[in-house]
VOSE-701534 format. One record per residue (C-alpha): residue number from 1; x, y, z; residue in one letter. Coordinates in nm, 4 decimals, always signed. Each point is the difference from the previous one (the first is absolute). Example, Ala and Ser with C-alpha at 12.3 -4.5 7.8 and 13.67 -1.06 7.14 Angstrom:
# VOSE-701534
(1, (+1.2300, -0.4500, +0.7800), 'a')
(2, (+0.1370, +0.3440, -0.0660), 's')
//
This chain:
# VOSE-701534
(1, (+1.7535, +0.7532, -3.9753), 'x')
(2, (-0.2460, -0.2778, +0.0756), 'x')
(3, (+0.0574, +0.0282, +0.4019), 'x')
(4, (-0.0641, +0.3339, +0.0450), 'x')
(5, (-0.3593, -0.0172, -0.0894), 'x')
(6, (-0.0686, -0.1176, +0.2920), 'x')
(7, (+0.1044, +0.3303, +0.1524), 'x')
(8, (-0.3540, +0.1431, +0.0456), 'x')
(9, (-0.1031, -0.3031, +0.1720), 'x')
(10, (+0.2816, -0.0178, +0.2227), 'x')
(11, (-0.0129, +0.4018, +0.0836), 'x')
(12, (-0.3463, -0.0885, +0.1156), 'x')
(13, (-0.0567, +0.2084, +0.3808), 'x')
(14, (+0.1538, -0.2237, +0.2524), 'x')
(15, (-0.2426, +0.1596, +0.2683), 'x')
(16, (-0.2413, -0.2989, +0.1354), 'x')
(17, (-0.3828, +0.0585, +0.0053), 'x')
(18, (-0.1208, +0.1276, +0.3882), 'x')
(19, (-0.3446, +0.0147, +0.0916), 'x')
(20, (-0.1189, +0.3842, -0.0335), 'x')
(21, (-0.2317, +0.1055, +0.2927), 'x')
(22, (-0.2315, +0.3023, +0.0678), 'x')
(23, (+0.1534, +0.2049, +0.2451), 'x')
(24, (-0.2114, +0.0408, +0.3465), 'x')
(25, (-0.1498, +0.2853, +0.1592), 'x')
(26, (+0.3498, +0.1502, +0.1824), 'x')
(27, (+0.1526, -0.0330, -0.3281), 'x')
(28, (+0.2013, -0.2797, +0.0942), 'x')
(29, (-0.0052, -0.2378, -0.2514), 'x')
(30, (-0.0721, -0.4108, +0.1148), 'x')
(31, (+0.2996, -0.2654, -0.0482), 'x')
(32, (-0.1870, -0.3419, +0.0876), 'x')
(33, (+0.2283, -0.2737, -0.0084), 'x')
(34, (+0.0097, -0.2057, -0.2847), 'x')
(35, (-0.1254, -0.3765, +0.1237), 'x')
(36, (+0.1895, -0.2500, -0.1832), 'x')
(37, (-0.0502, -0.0746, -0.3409), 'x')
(38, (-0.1595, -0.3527, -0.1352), 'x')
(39, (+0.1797, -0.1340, -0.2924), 'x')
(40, (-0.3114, +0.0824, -0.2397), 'x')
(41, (+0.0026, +0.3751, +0.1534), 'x')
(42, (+0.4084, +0.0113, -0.0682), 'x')
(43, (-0.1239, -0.0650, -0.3726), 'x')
(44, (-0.2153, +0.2458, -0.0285), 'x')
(45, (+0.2083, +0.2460, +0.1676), 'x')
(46, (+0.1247, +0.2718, -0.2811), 'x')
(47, (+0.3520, -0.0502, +0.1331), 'x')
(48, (+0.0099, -0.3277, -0.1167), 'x')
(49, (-0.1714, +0.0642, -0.3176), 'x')
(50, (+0.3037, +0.2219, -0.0817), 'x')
(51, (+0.1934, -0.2731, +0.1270), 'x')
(52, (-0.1256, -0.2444, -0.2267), 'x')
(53, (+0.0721, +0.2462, -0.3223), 'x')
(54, (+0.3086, +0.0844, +0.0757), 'x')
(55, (+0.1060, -0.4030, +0.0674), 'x')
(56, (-0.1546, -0.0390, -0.3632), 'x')
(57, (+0.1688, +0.2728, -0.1369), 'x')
(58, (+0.3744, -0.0599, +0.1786), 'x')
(59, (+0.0396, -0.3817, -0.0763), 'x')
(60, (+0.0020, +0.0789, -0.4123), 'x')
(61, (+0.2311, +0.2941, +0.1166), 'x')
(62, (+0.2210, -0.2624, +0.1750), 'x')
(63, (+0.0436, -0.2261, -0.3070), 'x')
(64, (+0.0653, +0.2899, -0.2091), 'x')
(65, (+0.2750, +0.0915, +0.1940), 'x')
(66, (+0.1242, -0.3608, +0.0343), 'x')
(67, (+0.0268, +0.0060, -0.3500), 'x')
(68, (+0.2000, +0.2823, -0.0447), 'x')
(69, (+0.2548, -0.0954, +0.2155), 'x')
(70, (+0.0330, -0.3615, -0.1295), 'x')
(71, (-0.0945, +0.0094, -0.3527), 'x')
(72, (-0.0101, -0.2780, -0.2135), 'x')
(73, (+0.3507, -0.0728, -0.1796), 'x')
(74, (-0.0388, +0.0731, -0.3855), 'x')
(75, (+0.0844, -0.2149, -0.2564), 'x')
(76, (+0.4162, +0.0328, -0.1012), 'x')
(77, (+0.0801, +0.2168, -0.2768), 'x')
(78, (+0.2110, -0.1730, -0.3143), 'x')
(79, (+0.2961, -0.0322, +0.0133), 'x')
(80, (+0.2558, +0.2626, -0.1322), 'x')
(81, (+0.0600, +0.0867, -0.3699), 'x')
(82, (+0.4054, +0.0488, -0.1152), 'x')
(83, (-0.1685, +0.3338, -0.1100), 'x')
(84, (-0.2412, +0.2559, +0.1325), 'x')
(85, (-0.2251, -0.0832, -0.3141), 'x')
(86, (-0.1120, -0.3531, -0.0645), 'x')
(87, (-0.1447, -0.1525, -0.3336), 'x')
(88, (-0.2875, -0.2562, -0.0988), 'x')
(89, (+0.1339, -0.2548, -0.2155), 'x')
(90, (-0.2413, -0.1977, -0.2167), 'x')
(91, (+0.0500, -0.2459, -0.2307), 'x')
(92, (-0.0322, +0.1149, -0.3455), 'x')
(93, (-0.2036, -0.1860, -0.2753), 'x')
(94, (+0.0853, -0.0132, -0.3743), 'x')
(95, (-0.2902, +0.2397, -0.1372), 'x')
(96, (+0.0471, +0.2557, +0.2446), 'x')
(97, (+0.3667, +0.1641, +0.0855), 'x')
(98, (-0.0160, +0.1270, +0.2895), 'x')
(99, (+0.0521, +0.3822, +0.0033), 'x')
(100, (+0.3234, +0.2081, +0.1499), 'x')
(101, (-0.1001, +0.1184, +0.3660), 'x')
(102, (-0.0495, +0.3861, -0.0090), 'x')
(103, (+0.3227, +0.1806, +0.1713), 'x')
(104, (+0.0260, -0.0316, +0.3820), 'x')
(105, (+0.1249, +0.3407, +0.1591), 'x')
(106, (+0.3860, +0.0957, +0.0505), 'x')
(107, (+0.1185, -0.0775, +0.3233), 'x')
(108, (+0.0672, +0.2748, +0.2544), 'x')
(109, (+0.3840, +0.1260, -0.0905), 'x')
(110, (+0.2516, -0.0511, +0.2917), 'x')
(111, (+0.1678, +0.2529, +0.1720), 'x')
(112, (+0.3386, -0.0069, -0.0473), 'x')
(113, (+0.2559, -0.0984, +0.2941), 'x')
(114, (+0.2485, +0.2211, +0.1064), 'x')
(115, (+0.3346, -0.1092, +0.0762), 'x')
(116, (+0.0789, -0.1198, +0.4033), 'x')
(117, (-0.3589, -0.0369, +0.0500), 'x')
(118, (-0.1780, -0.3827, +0.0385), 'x')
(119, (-0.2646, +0.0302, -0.2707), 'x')
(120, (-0.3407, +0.1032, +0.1352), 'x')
(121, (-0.2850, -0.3267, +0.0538), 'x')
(122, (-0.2637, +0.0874, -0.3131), 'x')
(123, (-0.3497, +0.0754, +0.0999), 'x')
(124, (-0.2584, -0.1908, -0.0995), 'x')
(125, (-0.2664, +0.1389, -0.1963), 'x')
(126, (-0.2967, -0.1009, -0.0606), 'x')
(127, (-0.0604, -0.0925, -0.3675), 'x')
(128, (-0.2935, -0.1734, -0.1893), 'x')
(129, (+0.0337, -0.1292, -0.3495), 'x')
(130, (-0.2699, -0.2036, -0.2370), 'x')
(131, (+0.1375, -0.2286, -0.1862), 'x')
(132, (-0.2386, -0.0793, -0.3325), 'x')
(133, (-0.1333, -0.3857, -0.1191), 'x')
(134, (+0.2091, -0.1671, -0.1508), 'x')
(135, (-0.2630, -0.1837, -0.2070), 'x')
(136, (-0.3929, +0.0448, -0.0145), 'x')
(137, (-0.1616, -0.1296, +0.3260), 'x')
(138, (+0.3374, +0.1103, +0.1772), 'x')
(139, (-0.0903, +0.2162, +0.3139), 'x')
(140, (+0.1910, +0.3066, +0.1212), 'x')
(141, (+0.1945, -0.0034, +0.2288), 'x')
(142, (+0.0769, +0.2609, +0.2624), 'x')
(143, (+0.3647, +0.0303, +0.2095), 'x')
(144, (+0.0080, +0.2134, +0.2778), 'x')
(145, (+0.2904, +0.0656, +0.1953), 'x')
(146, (-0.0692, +0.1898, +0.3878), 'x')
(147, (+0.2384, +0.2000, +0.2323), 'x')
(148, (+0.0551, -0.1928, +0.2859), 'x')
(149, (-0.0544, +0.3092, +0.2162), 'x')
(150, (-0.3726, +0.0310, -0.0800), 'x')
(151, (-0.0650, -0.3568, +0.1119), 'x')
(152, (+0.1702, +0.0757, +0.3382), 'x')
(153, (-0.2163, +0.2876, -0.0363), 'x')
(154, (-0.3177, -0.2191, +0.0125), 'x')
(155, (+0.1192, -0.1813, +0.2034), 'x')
(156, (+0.0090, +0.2699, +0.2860), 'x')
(157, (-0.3230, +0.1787, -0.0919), 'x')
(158, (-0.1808, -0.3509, +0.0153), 'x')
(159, (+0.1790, -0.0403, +0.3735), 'x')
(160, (-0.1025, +0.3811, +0.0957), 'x')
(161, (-0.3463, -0.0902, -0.1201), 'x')
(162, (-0.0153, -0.3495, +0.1897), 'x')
(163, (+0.0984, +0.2007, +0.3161), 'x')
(164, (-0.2651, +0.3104, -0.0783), 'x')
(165, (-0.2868, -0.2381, +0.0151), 'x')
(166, (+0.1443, -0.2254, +0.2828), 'x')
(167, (+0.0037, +0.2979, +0.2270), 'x')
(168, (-0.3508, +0.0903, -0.1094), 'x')
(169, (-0.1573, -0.3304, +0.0599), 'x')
(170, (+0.2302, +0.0292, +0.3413), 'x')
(171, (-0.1601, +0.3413, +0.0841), 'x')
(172, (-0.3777, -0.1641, -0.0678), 'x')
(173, (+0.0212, -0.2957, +0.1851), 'x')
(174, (+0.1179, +0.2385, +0.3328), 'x')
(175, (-0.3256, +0.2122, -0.1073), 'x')
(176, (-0.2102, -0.3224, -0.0124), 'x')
(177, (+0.1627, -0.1059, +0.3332), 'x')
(178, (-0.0876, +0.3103, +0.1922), 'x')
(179, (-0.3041, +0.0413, -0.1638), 'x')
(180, (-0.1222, -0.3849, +0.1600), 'x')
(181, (+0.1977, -0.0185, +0.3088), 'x')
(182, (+0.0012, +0.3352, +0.1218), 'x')
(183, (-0.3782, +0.0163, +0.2144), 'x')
(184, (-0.1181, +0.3570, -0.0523), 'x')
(185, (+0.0425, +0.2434, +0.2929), 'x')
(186, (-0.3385, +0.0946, +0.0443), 'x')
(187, (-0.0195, +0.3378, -0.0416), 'x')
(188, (-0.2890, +0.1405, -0.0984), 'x')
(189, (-0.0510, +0.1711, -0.3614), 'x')
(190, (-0.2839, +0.2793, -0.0573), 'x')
(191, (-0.3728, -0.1460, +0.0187), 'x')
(192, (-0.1474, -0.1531, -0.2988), 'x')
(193, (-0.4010, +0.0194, -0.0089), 'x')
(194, (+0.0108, -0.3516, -0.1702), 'x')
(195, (+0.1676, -0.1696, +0.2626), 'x')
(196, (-0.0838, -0.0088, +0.3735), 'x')
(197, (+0.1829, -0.1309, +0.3382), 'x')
(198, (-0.1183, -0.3358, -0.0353), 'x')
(199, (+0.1933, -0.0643, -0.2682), 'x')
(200, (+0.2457, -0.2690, -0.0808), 'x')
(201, (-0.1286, -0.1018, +0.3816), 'x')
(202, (-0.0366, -0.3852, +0.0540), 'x')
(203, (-0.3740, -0.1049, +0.1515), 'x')
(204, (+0.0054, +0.0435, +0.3601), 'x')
(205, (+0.0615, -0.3402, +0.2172), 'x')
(206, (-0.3265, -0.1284, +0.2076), 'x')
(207, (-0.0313, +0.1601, +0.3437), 'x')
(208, (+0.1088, -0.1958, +0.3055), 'x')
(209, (-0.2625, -0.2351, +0.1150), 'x')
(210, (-0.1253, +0.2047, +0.2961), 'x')
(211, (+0.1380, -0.0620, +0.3336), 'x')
(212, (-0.1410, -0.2967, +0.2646), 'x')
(213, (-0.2825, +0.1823, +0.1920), 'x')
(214, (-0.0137, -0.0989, +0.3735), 'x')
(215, (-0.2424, -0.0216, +0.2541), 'x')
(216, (+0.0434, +0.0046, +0.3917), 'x')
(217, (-0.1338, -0.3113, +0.2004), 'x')
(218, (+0.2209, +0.0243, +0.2852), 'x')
(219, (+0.2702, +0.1061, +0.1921), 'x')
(220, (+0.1158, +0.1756, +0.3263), 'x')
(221, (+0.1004, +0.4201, +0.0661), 'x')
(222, (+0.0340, -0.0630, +0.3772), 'x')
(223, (-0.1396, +0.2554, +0.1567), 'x')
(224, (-0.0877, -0.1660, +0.3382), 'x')
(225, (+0.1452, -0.0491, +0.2640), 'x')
(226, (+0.0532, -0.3706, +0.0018), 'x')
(227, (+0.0266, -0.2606, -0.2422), 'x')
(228, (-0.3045, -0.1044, -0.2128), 'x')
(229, (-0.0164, -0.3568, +0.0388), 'x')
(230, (-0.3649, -0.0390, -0.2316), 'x')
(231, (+0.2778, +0.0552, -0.2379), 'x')
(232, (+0.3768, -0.0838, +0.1242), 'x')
(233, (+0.1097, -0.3635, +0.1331), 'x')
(234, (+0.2813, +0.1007, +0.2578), 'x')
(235, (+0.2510, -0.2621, -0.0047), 'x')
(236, (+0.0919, -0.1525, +0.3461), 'x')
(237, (+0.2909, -0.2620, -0.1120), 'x')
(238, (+0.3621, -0.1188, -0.0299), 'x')
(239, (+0.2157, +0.2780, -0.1939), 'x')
(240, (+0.0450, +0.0120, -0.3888), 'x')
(241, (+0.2908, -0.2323, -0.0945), 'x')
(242, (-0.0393, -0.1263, +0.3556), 'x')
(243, (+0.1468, +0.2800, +0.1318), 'x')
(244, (-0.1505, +0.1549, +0.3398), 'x')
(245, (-0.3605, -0.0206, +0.0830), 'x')
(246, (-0.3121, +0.2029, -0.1374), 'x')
(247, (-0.2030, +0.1762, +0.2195), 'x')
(248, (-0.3154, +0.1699, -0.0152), 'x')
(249, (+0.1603, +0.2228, +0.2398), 'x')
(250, (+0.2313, +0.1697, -0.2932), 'x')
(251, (-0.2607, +0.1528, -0.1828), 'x')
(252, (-0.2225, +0.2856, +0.0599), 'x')
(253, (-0.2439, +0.2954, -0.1904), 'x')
(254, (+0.0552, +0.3885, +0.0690), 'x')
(255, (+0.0527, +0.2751, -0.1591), 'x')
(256, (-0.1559, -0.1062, -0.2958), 'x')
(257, (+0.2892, -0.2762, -0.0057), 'x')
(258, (+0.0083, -0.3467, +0.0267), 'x')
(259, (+0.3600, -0.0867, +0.1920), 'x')
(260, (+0.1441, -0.3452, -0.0080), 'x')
(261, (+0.2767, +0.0585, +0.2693), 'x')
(262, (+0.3276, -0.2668, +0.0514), 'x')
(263, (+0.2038, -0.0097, +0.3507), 'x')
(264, (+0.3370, -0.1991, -0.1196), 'x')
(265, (+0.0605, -0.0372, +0.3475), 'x')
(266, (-0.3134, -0.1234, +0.1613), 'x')
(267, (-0.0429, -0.3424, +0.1961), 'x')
(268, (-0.0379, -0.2538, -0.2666), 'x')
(269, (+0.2695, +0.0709, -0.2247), 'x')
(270, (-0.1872, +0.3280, -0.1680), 'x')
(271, (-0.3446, +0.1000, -0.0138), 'x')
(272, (-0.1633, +0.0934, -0.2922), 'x')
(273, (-0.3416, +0.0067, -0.1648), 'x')
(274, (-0.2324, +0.0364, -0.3055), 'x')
(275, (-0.3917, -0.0174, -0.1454), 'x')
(276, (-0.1742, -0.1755, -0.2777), 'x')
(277, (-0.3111, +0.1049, -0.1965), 'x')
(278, (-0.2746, -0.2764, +0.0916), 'x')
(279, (-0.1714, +0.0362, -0.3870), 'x')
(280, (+0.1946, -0.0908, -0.2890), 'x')
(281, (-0.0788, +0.0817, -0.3634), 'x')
(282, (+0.1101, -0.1793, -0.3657), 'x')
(283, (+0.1694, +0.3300, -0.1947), 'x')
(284, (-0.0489, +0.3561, +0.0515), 'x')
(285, (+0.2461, +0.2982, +0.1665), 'x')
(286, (+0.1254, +0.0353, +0.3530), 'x')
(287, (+0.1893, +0.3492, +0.0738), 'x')
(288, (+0.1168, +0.1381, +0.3193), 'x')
(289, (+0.2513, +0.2989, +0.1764), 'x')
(290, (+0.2495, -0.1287, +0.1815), 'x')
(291, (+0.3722, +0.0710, +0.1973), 'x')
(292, (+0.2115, -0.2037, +0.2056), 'x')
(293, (+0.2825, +0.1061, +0.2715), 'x')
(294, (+0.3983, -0.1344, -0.0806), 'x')
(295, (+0.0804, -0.3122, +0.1569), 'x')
(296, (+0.2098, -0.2776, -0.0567), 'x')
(297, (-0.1805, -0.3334, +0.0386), 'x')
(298, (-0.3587, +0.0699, -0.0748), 'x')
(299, (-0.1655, +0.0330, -0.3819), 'x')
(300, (-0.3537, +0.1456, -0.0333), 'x')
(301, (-0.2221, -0.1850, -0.2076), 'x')
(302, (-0.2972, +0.0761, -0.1673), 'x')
(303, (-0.1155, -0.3055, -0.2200), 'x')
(304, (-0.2794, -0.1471, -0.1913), 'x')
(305, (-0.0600, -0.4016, +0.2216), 'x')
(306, (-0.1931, -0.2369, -0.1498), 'x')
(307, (-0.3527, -0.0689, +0.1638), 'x')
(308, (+0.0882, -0.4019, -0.0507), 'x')
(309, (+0.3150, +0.0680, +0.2522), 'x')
(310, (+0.1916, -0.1897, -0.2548), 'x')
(311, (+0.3409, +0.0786, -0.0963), 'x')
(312, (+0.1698, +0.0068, -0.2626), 'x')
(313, (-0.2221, -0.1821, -0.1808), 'x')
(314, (-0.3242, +0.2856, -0.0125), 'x')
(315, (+0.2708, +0.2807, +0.0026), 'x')
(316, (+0.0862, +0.3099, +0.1438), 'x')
(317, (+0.0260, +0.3615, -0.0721), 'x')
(318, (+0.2377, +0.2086, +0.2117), 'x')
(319, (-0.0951, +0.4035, -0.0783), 'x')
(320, (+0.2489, +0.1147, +0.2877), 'x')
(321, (+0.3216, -0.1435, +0.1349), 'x')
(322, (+0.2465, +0.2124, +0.1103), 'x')
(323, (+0.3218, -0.3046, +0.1418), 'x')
(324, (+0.2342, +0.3215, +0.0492), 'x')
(325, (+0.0991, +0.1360, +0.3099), 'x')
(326, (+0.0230, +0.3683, -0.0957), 'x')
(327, (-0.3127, -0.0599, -0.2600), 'x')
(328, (+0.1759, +0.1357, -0.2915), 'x')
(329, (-0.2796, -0.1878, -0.2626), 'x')
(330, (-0.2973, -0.1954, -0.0231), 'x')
(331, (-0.0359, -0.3522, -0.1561), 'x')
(332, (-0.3297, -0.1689, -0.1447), 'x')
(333, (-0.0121, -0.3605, -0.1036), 'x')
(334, (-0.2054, -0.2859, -0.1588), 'x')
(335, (+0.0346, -0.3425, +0.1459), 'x')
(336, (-0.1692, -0.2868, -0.2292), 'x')
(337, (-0.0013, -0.3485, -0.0221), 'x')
(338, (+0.0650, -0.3155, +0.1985), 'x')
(339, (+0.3904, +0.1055, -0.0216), 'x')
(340, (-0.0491, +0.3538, +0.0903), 'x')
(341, (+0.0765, +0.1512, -0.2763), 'x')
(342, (+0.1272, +0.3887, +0.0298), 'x')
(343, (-0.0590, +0.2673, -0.1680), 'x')
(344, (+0.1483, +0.3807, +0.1432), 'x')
(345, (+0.0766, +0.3227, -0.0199), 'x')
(346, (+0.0755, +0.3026, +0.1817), 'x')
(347, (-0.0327, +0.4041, +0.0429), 'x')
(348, (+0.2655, +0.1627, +0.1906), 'x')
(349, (-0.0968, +0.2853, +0.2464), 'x')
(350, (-0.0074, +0.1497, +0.3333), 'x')
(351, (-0.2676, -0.2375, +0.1761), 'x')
(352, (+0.0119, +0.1491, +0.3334), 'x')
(353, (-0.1785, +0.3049, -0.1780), 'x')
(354, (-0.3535, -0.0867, -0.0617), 'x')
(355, (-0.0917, -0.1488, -0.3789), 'x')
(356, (-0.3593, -0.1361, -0.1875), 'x')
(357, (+0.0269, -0.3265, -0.1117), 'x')
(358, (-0.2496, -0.1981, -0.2585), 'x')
(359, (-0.0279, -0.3713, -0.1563), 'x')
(360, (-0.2524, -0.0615, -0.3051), 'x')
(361, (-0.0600, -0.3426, -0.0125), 'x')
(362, (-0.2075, -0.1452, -0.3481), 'x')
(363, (-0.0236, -0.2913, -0.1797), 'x')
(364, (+0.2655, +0.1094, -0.2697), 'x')
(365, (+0.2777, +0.1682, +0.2370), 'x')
(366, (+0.0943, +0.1532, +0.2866), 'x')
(367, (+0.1379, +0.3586, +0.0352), 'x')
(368, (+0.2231, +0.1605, +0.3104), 'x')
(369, (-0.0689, +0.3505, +0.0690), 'x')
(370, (+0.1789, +0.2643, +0.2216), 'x')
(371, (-0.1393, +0.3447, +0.0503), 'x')
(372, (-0.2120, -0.0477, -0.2667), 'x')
(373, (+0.2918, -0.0757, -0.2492), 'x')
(374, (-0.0215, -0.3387, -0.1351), 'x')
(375, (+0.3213, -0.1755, +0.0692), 'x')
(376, (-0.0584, -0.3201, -0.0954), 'x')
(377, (-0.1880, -0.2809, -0.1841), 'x')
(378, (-0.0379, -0.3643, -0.1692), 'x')
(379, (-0.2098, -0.1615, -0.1665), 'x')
(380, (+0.0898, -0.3392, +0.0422), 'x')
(381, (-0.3072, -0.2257, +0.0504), 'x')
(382, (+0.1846, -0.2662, +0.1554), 'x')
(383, (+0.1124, +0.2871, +0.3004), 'x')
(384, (-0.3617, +0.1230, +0.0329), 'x')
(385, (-0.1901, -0.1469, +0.3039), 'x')
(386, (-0.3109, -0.1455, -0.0866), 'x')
(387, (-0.1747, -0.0654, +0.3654), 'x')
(388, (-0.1314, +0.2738, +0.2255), 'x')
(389, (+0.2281, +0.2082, +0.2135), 'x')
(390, (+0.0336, +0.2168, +0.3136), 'x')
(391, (+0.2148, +0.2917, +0.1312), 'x')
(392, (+0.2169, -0.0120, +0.2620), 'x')
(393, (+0.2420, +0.2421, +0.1954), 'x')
(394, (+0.2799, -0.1232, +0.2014), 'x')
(395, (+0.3536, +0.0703, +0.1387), 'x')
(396, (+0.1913, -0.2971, -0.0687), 'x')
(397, (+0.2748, -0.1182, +0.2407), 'x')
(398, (+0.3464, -0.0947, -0.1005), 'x')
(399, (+0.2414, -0.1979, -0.0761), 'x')
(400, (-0.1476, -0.1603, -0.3333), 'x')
(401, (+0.2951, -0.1311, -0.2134), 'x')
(402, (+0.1101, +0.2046, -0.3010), 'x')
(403, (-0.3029, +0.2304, +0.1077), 'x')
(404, (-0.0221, +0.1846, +0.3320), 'x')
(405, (+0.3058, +0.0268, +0.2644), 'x')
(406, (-0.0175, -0.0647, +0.3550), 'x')
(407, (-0.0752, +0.2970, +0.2557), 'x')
(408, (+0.3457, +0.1199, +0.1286), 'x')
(409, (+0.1193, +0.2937, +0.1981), 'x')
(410, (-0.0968, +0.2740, -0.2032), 'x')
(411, (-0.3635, -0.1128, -0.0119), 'x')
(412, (-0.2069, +0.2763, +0.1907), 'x')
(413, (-0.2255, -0.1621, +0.2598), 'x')
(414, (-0.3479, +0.0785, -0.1646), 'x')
(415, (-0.0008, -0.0572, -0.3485), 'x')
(416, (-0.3367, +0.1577, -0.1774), 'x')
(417, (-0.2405, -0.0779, -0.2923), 'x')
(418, (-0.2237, +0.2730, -0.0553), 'x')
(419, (-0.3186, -0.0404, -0.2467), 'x')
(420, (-0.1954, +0.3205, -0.1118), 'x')
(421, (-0.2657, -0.1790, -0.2212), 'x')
(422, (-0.1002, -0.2967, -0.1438), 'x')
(423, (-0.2082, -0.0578, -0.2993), 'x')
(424, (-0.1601, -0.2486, -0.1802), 'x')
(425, (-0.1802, -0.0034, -0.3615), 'x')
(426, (-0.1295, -0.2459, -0.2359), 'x')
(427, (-0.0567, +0.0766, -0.3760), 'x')
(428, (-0.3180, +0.2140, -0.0785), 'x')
(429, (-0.1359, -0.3053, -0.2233), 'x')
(430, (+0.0556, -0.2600, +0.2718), 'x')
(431, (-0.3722, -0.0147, +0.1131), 'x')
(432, (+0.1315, -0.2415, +0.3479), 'x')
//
């Protein structure tokens, strides 16, 4: 009967502890999300203080029931007597005879056997006799014969017992299982005036450091009617990839546009064109609007150059390049190093349609944005420029291996560029 005191214990409620809140002002009553638990929190979590108990309580109950399955072997009984009763024999001394033992009972009569029939197997029965000292000092001594029935008997209520508390411990440890494992559901239980909403609630995490604050120093909305050149170098040169020729004659400012225009087909092998911010800045953030027409053979570019004109080695930071004919994504990159280094990545989209670019560029990274979604970043130091830079705008002429394919047949005859705005920033605690 020793395992089933741990009944109680067991039948404990197998319901886990929730957080009770108030209910709000529609009635409606609040289910935060429980944050994840520390391991000190787990311990002092009720659940697991039940837990804990019922552990204490169902490894005794275990052992129990171990026992009672396998228990230990006794020690043999002696062997068998000729005769259901069996005597003491001492040895008598000279002064003291040694008395007649009292009268043992009659044995059981036997049935008698009728004729044609195999004589019936006698039934034991279970006797006891005392046999008397057979000299001072002599102990009694006690013969019991058992029915081997009752020790099958045993036997099988020892088994049934074993197996009781086996499927008790069995039910328990599912209990204790579900009771750990299971996370509660989160439903809320009626409010308790001792508890509030911020309870069982890890501290909140620090807030965000607070976004990079920018100010304006420069930058171009082109609202003349020409191009600014207190502000824009025009370039008047051989073609990118020395492709073509570049001609001041390919771009222009109206509409509130700036146009960089390529002819494919003009004298020269192709005409094509592009400006160049004269002032150049160490970090900050350059943004601009911009759209391009389809057209195989020419990749708009709008890039960070380095003021020292030298590259690879000072860098370069592409914000736009669109190498695809039908303009079906954008591409930034980050060159670095003496090897030219690359690093890349791209947004796809319909770049004929008009689209807001942006490039912050710190000390500790640099971060890709388009329309205003961040798309991109590292933060590799060895990547990051660290020598002033300028914007440029161009529309690159091809072929550039493994880059930008020739003009061919398909290629319309004007091939546009268009710029809405461009902006520059520095950081609000860069007093230069």
């Amino acid at each position: 009967m020793l395992p089933w005191i741990a009944l109680p214990w067991i039948a404990l409620p197998w319901s886990r502890s929730r957080p009770r809140h108030p209910p709000s002002a529609d009635g409606w009553l609040p289910c935060p999300r429980t944050p994840p638990r520390t391991p000190s929190a787990a311990r002092a979590d009720p659940r697991f203080q039940v837990a804990d108990l019922r552990a204490a309580v169902l490894v005794p109950v275990a052992a129990v029931a171990v026992l009672e399955l396998f228990p230990t072997p006794r020690r043999s009984s002696p062997p068998a007597m000729p005769s259901p009763v069996a005597s003491t024999s001492v040895a008598s001394t000279p002064a003291a005879p040694a008395p007649a033992a009292p009268p043992l009972a009659a044995p059981p009569p036997v049935a008698p056997v009728r004729a044609g029939r195999p004589p019936a197997a006698p039934v034991p029965v279970a006797t006891t006799a005392r046999v008397g000292p057979g000299a001072p000092g002599a102990r009694d001594t006690v013969v019991r014969a058992e029915r081997p029935d009752r020790a099958v008997t045993g036997l099988r209520r020892r088994v049934a017992h074993g197996a009781g508390v086996l499927a008790l411990v069995l039910v328990a440890v599912a209990g204790l299982t579900w009771t750990v494992l299971v996370p509660p559901d989160g439903t809320a239980v009626a409010a308790d005036p001792s508890t509030s909403a911020l309870d069982n609630q890890l501290p909140p995490p620090p807030p965000p450091p607070p976004p990079q604050q920018w100010r304006q120093v420069g930058g171009d909305e082109f609202d003349g009617s020409r191009v600014d050149r207190s502000t824009w170098t025009v370039y008047d040169s051989p073609g990118g990839f020395g492709n073509g020729l570049r001609r001041p004659s390919a771009v222009g400012v109206g509409d509130g546009l700036l146009t960089v225009a390529a002819r494919p087909r003009a004298a020269g092998g192709g005409v094509s064109g592009g400006v160049a911010m004269h002032d150049g800045q160490l970090y900050g953030r350059w943004e601009f609007r911009a759209r391009t027409d389809v057209g195989t053979g020419y990749s708009p570019a709008i890039l960070l150059w380095p003021d020292s004109e030298r590259f690879p080695d000072d860098g370069e930071l592409d914000m736009m390049e669109i190498p695809f004919g039908d303009r079906h994504a954008a591409t930034a990159f980050v060159h670095y190093g003496a090897q030219n280094h690359i690093l890349s990545t791209a947004a796809p989209g319909d770049f004929t349609r008009w689209h807001t670019f942006a490039l912050d560029w710190l000390p500790d990274r640099i971060t890709w944005y388009v329309d205003g979604a961040k798309r991109w970043e590292t933060t590799d130091r060895r990547a990051i420029p660290t020598s002033p830079m300028h914007l440029a705008v161009q529309l690159d002429q091809g072929p550039a291996a493994g880059w930008i394919p020739a003009p061919d047949a398909g290629t319309p005859d004007e091939v546009r560029l268009q710029v809405d705005w461009a902006r520059v920033f520095a950081p609000v605690d860069d007093a230069g």
